[in-house]
C-alpha positions in Angstrom: -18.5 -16.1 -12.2 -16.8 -13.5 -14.4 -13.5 -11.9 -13.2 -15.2 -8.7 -13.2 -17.7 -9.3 -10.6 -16.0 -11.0 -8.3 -15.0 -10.4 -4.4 -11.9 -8.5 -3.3 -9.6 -9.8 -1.1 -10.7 -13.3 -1.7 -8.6 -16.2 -2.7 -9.9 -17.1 -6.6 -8.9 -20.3 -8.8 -9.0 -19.5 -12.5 -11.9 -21.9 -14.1 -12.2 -21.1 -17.5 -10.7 -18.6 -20.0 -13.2 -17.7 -23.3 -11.2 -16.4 -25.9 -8.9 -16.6 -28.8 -6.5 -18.6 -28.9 -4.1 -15.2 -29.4 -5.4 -14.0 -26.5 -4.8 -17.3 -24.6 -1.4 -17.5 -25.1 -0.6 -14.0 -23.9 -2.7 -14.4 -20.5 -0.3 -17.5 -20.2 2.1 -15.8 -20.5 1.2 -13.6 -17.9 0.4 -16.7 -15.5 -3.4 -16.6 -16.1 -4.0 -20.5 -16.9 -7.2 -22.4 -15.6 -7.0 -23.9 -12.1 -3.9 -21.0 -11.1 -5.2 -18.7 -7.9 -5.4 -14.9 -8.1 -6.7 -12.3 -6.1 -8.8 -9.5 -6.9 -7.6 -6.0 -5.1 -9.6 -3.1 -7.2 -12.2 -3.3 -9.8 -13.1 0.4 -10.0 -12.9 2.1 -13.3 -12.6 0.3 -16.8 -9.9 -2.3 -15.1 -9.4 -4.7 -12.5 -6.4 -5.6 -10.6 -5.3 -8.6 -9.4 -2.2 -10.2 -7.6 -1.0 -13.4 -9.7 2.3 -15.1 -8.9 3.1 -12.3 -6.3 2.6 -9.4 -9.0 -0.1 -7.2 -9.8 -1.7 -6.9 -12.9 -4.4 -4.7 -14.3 -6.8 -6.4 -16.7 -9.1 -4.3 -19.1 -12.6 -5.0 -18.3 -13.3 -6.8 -21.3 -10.9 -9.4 -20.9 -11.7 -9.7 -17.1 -15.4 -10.6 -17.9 -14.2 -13.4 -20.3 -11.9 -15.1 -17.5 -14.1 -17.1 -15.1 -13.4 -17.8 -11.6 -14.6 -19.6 -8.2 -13.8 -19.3 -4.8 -11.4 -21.7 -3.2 
């Protein structure tokens, strides 16, 4: 399912990522990689935000809908 419409407060390993290769290498960066675990805490508004790695991060909604996750 997409990032966007997932659960809060549910443990969520990163399955797939669909975009650019640009865009790849910054959500790397930020520790978005398939098969890491986040967290979703808020997805209100035109963002949602997620703990990775211990820190919080707010994605925009269009990039949250192209990161696919599944429970653990």
């Amino acid at each position: 399912m997409p990032l966007v419409i997932a659960p809060t407060d549910v443990k969520l390993r990163v399955v797939k990522l669909i975009v650019d290769d640009r865009t790849r290498k910054h959500l790397e960066n930020l520790g978005i990689v398939c098969n890491s675990t986040l967290e979703v805490l808020s997805n209100s508004g035109g963002s949602v935000i997620c703990v990775i790695k211990q820190g919080r991060l707010a994605l925009d909604r269009t990039i949250a809908t192209k990161i696919l996750v599944a429970q653990m």
